[in-house]
C-alpha positions in Angstrom: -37.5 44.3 -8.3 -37.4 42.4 -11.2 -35.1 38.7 -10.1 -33.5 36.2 -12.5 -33.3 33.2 -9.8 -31.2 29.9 -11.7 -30.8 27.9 -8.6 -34.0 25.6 -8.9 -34.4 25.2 -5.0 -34.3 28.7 -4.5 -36.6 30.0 -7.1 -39.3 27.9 -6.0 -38.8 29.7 -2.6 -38.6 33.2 -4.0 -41.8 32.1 -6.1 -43.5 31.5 -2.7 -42.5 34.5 -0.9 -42.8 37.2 -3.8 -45.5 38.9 -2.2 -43.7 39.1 1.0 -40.7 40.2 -0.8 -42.2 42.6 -3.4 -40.0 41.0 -6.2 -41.5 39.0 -9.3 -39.8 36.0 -11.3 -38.5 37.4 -14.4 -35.3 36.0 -17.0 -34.6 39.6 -18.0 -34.4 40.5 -14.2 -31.1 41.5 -12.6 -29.4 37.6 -11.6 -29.7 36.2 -8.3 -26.3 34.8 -7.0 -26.9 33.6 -3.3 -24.3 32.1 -1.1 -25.6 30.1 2.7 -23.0 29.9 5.0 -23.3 29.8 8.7 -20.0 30.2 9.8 -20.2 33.8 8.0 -19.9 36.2 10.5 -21.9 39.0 8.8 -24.4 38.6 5.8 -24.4 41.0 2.8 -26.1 41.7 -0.2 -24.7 43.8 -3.3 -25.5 44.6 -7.0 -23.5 45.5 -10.0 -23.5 44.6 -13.7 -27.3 43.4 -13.3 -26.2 40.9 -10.9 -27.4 40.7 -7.3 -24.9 39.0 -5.0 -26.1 37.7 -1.9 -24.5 36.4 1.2 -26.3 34.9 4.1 -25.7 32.8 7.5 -29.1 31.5 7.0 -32.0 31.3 4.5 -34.4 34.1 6.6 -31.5 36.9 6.6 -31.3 36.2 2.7 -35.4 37.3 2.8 -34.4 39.9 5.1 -31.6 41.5 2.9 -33.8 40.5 -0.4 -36.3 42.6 0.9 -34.7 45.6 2.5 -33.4 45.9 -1.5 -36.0 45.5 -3.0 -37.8 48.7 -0.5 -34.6 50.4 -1.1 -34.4 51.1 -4.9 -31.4 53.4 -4.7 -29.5 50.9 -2.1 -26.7 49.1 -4.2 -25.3 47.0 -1.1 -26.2 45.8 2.5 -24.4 44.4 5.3 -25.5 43.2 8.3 -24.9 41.3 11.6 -26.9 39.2 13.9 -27.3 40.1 17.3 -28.4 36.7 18.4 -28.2 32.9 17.0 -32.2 32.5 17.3 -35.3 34.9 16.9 -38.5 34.4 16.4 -42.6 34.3 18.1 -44.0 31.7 20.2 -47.8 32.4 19.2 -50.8 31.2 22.2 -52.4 28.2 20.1 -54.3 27.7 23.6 -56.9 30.8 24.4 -59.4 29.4 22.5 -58.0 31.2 19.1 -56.0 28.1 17.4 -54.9 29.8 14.4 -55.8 28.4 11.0 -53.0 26.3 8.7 -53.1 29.0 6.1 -53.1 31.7 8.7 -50.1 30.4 10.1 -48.5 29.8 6.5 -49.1 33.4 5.9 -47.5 34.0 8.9 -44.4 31.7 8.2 -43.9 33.9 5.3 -44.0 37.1 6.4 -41.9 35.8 10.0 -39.3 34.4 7.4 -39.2 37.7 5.3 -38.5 39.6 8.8 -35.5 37.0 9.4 -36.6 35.4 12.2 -35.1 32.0 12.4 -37.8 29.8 14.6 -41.2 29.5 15.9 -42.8 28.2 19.2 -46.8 26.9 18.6 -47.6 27.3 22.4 -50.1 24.1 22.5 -51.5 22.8 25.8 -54.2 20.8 24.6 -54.6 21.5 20.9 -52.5 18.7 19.0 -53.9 15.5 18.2 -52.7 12.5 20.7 -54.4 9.5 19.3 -54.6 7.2 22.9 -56.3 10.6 24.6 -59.5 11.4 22.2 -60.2 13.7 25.1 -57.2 15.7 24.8 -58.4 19.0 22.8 -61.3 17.7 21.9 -64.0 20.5 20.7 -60.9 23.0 20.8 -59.9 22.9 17.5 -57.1 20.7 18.2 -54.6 20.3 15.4 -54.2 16.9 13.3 -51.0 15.2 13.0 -51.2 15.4 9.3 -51.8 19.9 10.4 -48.6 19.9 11.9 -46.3 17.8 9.3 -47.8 20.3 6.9 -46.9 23.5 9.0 -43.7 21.6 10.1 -42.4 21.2 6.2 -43.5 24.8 5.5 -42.0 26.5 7.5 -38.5 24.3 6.8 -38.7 25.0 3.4 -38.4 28.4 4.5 -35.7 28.2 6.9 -37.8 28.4 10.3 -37.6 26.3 12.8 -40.9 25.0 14.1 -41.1 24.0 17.7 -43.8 22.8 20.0 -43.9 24.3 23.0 -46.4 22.1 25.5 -47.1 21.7 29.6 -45.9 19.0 30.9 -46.8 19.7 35.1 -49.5 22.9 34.9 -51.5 25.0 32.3 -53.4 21.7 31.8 -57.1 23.5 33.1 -59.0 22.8 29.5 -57.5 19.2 29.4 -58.9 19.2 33.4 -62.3 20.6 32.4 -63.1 16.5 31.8 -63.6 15.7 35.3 -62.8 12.1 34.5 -59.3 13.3 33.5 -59.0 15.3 36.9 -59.8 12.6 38.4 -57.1 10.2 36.6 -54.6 12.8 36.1 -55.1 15.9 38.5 -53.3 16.9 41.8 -54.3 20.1 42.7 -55.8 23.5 40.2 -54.9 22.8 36.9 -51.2 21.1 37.9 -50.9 17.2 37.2 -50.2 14.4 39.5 -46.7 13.6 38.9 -46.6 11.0 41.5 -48.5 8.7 39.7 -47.0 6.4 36.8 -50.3 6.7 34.2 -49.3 10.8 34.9 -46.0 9.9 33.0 -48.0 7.7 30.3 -50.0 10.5 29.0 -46.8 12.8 28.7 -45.3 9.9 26.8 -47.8 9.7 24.6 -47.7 13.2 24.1 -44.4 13.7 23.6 -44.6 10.3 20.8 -47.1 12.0 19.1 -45.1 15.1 18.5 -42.5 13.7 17.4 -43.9 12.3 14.2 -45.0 15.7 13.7 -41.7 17.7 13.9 -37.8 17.7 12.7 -36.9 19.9 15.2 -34.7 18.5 17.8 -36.4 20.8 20.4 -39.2 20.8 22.2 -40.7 23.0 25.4 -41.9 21.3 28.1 -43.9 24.6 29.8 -43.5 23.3 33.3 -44.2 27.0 35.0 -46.4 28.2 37.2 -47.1 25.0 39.3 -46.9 26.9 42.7 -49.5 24.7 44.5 -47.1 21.5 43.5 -47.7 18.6 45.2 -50.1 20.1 47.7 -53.5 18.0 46.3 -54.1 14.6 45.7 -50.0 14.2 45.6 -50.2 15.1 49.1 -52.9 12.7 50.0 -51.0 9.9 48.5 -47.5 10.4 48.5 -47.3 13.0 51.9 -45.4 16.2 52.2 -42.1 17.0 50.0 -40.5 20.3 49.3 -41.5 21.0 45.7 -38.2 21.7 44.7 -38.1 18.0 45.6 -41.3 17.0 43.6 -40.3 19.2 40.8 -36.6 18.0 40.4 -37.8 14.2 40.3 -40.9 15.0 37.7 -37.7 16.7 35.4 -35.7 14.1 35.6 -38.5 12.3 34.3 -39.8 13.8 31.5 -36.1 14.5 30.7 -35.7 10.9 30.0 -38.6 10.6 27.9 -38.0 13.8 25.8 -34.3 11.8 25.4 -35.7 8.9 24.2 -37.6 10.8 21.2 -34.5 12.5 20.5 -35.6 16.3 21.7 -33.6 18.4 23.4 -36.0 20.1 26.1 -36.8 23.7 26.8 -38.3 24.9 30.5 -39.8 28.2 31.8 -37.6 29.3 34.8 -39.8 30.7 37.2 -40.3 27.6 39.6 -36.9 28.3 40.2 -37.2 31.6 41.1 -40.6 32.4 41.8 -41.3 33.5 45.4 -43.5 30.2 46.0 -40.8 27.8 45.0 -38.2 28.5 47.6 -35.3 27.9 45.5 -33.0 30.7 45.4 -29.8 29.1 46.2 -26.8 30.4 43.9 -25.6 26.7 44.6 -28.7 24.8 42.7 -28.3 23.5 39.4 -31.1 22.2 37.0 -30.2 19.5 35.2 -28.1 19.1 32.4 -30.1 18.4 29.2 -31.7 21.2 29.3 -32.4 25.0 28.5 -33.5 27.3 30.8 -36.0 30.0 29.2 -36.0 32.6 31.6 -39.4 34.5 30.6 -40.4 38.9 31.9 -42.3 40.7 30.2 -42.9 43.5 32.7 -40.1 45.4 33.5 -38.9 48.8 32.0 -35.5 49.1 33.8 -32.2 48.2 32.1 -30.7 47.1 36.1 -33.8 44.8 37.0 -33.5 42.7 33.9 -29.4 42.4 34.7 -29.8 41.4 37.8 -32.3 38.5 36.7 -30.1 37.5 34.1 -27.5 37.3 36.8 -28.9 34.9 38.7 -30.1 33.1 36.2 -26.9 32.3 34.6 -26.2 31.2 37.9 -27.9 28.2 37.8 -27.4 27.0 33.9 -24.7 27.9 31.4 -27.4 27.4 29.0 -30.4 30.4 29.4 -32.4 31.7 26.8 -35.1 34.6 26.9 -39.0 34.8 26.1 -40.1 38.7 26.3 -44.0 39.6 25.4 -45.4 41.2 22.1 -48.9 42.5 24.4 -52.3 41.3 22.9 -53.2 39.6 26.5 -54.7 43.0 28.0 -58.0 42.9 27.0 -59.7 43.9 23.8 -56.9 46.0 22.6 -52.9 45.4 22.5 -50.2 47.2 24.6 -47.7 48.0 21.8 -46.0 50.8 24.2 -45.3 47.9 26.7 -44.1 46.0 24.0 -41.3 48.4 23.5 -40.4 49.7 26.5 -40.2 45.9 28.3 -38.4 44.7 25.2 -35.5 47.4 24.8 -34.1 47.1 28.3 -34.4 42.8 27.7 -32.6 42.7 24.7 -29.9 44.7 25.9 -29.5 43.1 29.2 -29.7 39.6 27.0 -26.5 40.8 25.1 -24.4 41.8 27.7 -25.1 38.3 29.5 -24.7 36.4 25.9 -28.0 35.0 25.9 -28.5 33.5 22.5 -32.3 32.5 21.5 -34.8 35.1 22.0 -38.5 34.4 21.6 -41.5 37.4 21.4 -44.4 35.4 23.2 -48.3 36.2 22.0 -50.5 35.0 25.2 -53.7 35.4 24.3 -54.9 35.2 28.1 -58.7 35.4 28.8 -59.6 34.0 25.1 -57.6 35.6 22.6 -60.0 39.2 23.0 -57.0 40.9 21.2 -56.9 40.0 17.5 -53.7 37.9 15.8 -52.8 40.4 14.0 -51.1 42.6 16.7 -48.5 40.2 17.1 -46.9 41.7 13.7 -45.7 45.0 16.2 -43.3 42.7 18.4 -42.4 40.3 15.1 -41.2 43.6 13.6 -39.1 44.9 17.0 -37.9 41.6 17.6 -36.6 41.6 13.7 -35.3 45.0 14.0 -33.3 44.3 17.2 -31.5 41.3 15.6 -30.0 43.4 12.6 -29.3 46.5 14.3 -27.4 47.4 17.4 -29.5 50.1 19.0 -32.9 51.2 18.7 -33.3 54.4 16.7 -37.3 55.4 16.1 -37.1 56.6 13.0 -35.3 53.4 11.4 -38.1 51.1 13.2 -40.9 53.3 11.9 -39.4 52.5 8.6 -39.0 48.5 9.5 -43.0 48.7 10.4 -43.8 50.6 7.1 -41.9 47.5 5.1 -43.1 44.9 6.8 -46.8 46.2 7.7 -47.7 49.1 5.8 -48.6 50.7 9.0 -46.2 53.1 10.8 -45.1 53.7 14.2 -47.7 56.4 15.2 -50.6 54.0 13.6 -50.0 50.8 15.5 -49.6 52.8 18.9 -53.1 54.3 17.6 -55.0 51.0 18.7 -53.9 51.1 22.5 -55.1 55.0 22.8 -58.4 53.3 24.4 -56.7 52.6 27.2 -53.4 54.9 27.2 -54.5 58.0 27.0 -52.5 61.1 26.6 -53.1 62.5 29.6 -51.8 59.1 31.3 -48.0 59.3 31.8 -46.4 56.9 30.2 -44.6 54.3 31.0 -46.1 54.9 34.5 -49.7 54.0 33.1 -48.8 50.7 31.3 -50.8 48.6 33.0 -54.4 50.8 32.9 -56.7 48.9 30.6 -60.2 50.7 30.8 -61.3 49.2 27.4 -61.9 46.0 28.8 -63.3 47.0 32.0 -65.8 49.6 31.0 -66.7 47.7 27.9 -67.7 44.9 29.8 -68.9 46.1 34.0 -72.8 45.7 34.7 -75.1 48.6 34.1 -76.3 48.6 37.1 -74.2 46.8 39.3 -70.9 48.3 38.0 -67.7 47.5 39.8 -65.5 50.0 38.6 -67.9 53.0 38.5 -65.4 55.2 40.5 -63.1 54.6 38.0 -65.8 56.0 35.6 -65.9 59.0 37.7 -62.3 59.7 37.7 -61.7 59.3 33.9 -64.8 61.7 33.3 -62.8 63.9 35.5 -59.5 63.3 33.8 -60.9 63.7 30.6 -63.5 63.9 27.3 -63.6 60.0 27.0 -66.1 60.2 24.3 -64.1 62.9 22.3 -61.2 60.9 22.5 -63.0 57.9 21.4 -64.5 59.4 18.6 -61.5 60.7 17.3 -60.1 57.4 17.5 -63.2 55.5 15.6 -62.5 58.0 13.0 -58.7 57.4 12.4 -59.6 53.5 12.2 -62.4 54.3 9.8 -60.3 56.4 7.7 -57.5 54.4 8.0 -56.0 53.2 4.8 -52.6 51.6 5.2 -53.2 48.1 6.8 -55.7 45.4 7.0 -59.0 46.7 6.5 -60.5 43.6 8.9 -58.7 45.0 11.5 -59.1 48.5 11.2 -62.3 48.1 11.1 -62.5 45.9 14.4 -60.9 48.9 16.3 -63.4 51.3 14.5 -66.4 49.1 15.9 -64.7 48.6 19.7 -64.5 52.2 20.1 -68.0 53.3 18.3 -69.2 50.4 21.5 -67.1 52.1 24.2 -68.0 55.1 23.3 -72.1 54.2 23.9 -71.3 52.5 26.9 -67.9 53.5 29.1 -69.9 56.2 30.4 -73.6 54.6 30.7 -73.8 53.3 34.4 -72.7 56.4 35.3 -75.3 58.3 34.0 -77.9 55.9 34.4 -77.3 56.0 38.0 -77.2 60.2 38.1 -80.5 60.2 36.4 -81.7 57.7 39.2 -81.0 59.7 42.1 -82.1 62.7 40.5 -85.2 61.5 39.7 -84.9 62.7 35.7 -87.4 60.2 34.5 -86.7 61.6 30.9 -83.1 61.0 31.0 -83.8 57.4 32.2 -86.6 56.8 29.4 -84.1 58.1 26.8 -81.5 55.4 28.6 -83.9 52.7 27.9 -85.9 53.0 24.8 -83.1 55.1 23.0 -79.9 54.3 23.9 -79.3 51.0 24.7 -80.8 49.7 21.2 -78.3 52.2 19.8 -75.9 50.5 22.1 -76.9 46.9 21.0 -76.9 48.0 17.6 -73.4 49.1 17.7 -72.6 45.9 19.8 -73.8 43.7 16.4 -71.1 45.5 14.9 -68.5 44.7 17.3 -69.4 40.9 17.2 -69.7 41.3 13.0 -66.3 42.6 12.9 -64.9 40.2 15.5 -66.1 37.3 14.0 -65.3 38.0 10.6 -61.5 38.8 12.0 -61.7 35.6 13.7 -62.6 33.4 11.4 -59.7 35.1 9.1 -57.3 34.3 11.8 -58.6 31.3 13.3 -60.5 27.9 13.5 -64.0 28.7 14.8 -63.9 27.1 17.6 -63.3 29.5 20.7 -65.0 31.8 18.7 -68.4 30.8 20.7 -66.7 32.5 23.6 -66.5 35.9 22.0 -69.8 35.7 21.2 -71.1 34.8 24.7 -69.3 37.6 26.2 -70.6 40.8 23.4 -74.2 38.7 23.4 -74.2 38.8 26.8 -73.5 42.4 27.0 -76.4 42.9 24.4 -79.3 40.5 26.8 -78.1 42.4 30.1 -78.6 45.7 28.2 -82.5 44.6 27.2 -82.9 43.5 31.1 -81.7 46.8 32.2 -84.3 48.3 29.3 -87.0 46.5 31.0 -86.1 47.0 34.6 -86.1 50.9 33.8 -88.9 51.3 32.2 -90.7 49.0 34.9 -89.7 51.4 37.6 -90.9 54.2 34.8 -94.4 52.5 34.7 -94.7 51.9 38.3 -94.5 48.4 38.4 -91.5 48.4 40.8 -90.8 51.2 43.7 -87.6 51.2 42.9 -83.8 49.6 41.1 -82.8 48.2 44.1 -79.4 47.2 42.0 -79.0 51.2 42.2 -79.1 51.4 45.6 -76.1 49.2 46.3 -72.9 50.5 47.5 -69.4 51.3 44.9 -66.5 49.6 46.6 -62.7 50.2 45.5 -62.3 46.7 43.6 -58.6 47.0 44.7 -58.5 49.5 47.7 -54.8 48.7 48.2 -54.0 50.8 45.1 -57.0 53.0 45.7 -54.8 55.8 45.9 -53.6 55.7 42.3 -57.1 56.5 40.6 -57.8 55.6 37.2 -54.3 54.7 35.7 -54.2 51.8 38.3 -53.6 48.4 37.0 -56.8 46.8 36.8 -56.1 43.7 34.9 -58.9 41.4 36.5 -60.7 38.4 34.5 -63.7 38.2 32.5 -66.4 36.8 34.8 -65.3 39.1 37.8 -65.9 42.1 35.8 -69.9 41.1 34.8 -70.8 40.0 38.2 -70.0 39.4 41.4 -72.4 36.2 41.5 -70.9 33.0 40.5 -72.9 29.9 39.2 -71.9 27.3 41.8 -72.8 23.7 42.6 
């Protein structure tokens, strides 16, 4: 579509975005006439007489409407009407993967294109605070002069940016300094609130944010603190109820975010939390600020009313954080996307809960690419404009925006949810992770391995799946091939410890000389890949620092493999009697759920799956 903009301030925008937008800059183009108002109670857009006229409550629903016409050739007018005041993504700036300036401008453009109105950087430790040099330091921490630049970006395109920070727990990187345990820590990774140079470094954090942002808002984190008070607070101020500790630590970071002129945002779950033992309908947070109640697990319309319920209980002023999934593992959860966020959003209307944010942990360091955020930027958008969810129109709102349809993006979870899993009962299964990464010969999940080989033909399904992604036109090409080189890996390895350990205790010497001198080089091969087409995603996406993480954790997998080669063929040559690793007993890693086989939730961290030996003092 071929635009005629005259308003100076807005061509220079549409010259910014016409990629986004699929429209070019051209005199002899139909005539852009654009009207902001915010007291509009529905936006339109219409054409007639080579004249586009365009009605908006805000500068992303005019992107939004632009865009929809210029997909829709035949379309001669739009209306539309927002379901909420505020949505937008609160992307994980923390996991290690602190997404690059011109990532995030490429983001801003294609979040303002989807209409989404604001959006959360989710730093703990990564934003420069000049008095802490400490603070984020070899994170990739962002400069003051970083944000200003993001900060006026995104404003020129009519997002709100918003820091979102910790200002009581989620410190643990910060705490990895054990001088700054030591000065600032009570207990885990939660501050010592109890002590005044506590409330000097949130000062200074909150001063040094607010030369970086307009924004009058700002999230203070604060969740998640359920050993509150119960360290060195203890030891030098006694025993108080945390509702107690946490009420008086509010009040003051309150009065601080006052005096820099932001109006504070908090997680709600120390509220209602079952550690926090305050469930009284008569308690009521202070005024000054928004409750954010945040669930990103529940599929039932009735369970997310009643939460909202009591939440509106407590403050006349709630807001909701749902999850767009990349925190599984290696792969997203795009079904659990969708069948948390449809029951949310509904429940959110009915209760008149205005700001909605997507959240994009990236828990255990950001395994999951950025770019699967785009599936829960695209429901989020197409839950503001429309009233119900249809799956057709949403396929189409995934075409537009990412060129990649519904049946596509649900493609790169099908290493974990399988067909024969049931879904939404199997949400929560994430065998990509854990077979990718359990010990050859000390496997912890190796019953698991036995039921899926049971279930079904892993490696068929696999290899059907590194086909699609290598075949796979419509979409990133990075990515694709990322998902192509995870499952080529899994599909060398789910099923190796398994075998390994049959050929064992059967005595097939040529089986485990083929394991050894065969496979696991093909393995490692296909592991160089893996790391080739993570890094090069990475460094897309991200700074490069974290990235050293990643490539502990795949060159890990690549050094155990050769130790495994040599222990083997050790045992082959006689040098050893036996592999005594083999000889250990399989335990249930969670025996209380035993009974649920392979489609149990086994969402466990990093280290516990490679071993069950720590490094220790």
């Amino acid at each position: 579509m071929q635009l005629n903009v005259l308003d100076a301030s807005l061509k220079d925008k549409v010259k910014r975005l016409q990629s986004e937008l699929g429209v070019t800059l051209d005199p002899a183009g139909e005539t852009l006439e654009c009207t902001i108002d915010p007291t509009l109670s529905q936006s339109s857009i219409q054409r007639f007489n080579n004249t586009i006229e365009l009605s908006a409550t805000d500068l992303p629903t005019t992107w939004y409407l632009l865009k929809r016409l210029a997909n829709e050739q035949d379309t001669q007018s739009l209306t539309v009407q927002k379901n909420f005041r505020q949505v937008g993504m609160m992307l994980d700036c923390s996991r290690n993967s602190v997404p690059k300036v011109s990532y995030l401008k490429s983001l801003i453009r294609q979040f303002a294109t989807m209409g989404h109105t604001w959006l959360m950087l989710y730093m703990e430790d990564v934003y420069e605070v000049p008095e802490q040099p400490y603070f984020g330091a070899y994170r990739g921490r962002y400069s003051q002069d970083e944000l200003r630049e993001l900060d006026a970006y995104a404003e020129d395109l009519g997002i709100e940016l918003v820091p979102c920070i910790q200002t009581l727990a989620h410190l643990n990187q910060f705490m990895e300094w054990e001088h700054i345990t030591r000065q600032y820590g009570d207990i885990d990774d939660i501050l010592n609130v109890g002590r005044p140079e506590t409330l000097t470094l949130i000062e200074q954090m909150i001063q040094s944010l607010r030369q970086c942002f307009k924004t009058d808002k700002i999230h203070i984190g604060m969740d998640e603190a359920y050993n509150l008070g119960r360290g060195t607070y203890l030891d030098e101020q006694g025993l108080k109820p945390k509702v107690e500790i946490l009420h008086s630590h509010l009040e003051n970071v309150l009065q601080i975010c006052h005096k820099y002129q932001f109006n504070p945002i908090m997680w709600d779950d120390m509220f209602f939390s079952k550690y926090s033992k305050v469930e009284s309908e008569n308690y009521q947070i202070p005024s000054g600020v928004q409750l954010m109640y945040w669930d990103y697990y529940r599929t039932d319309y009735d369970e997310y009313d009643q939460r909202f319920k009591e939440r509106q209980a407590i403050t006349d002023d709630l807001a909701f954080a749902g999850g767009a999934w990349r925190w599984t593992g290696v792969i997203p959860h795009h079904s659990k996307t969708l069948y948390t966020t449809l029951p949310a959003l509904e429940a959110a209307k009915k209760y008149g809960v205005k700001d909605l944010l997507a959240t994009c942990w990236g828990d255990e360091g950001s395994e999951t690419p950025q770019d699967a955020i785009r599936f829960g930027a695209v429901l989020y958008t197409y839950l503001q404009y429309h009233e119900h969810y249809h799956e057709e129109e949403f396929d189409a709102h995934l075409r537009l925006y990412t060129e990649l349809s519904l049946a596509d993006w649900l493609k790169q979870e099908q290493a974990d949810l399988l067909p024969e899993f049931s879904i939404p009962a199997s949400l929560n299964a994430n065998p990509s992770k854990y077979l990718l990464f359990q010990d050859l010969l000390m496997p912890l999940f190796i019953q698991y391995t036995e039921e899926l080989d049971q279930l079904t033909d892993y490696t068929k399904h696999l290899t059907q799946l590194e086909h699609y992604f290598a075949t796979l036109e419509a979409g990133d090409s990075q990515v694709n091939h990322y998902y192509q080189a995870l499952v080529g890996a899994l599909k060398l390895r789910w099923r190796l410890p398994l075998t390994l350990r049959e050929a064992y205790e059967a005595k097939d010497h040529q089986t485990l000389s083929t394991i050894a001198n065969k496979t696991i080089p093909l393995l490692n091969r296909a592991l160089d890949e893996l790391l080739d087409a993570r890094r090069d995603l990475w460094l897309t996406e991200a700074k490069p620092q974290g990235l050293e993480v990643i490539e502990f954790r795949i060159g890990m997998l690549k050094t155990r493999g050769e130790g495994v080669a040599l222990r083997i063929n050790d045992y082959l040559a006689g040098k050893i009697d036996s592999i005594e690793e083999l000889h250990e007993q399989s335990y249930e890693p969670l025996p209380d759920q035993a009974t649920k086989g392979v489609q149990t939730a086994i969402y466990v961290r990093q280290n516990t799956m490679m071993s069950r030996n720590k490094i220790s003092w």
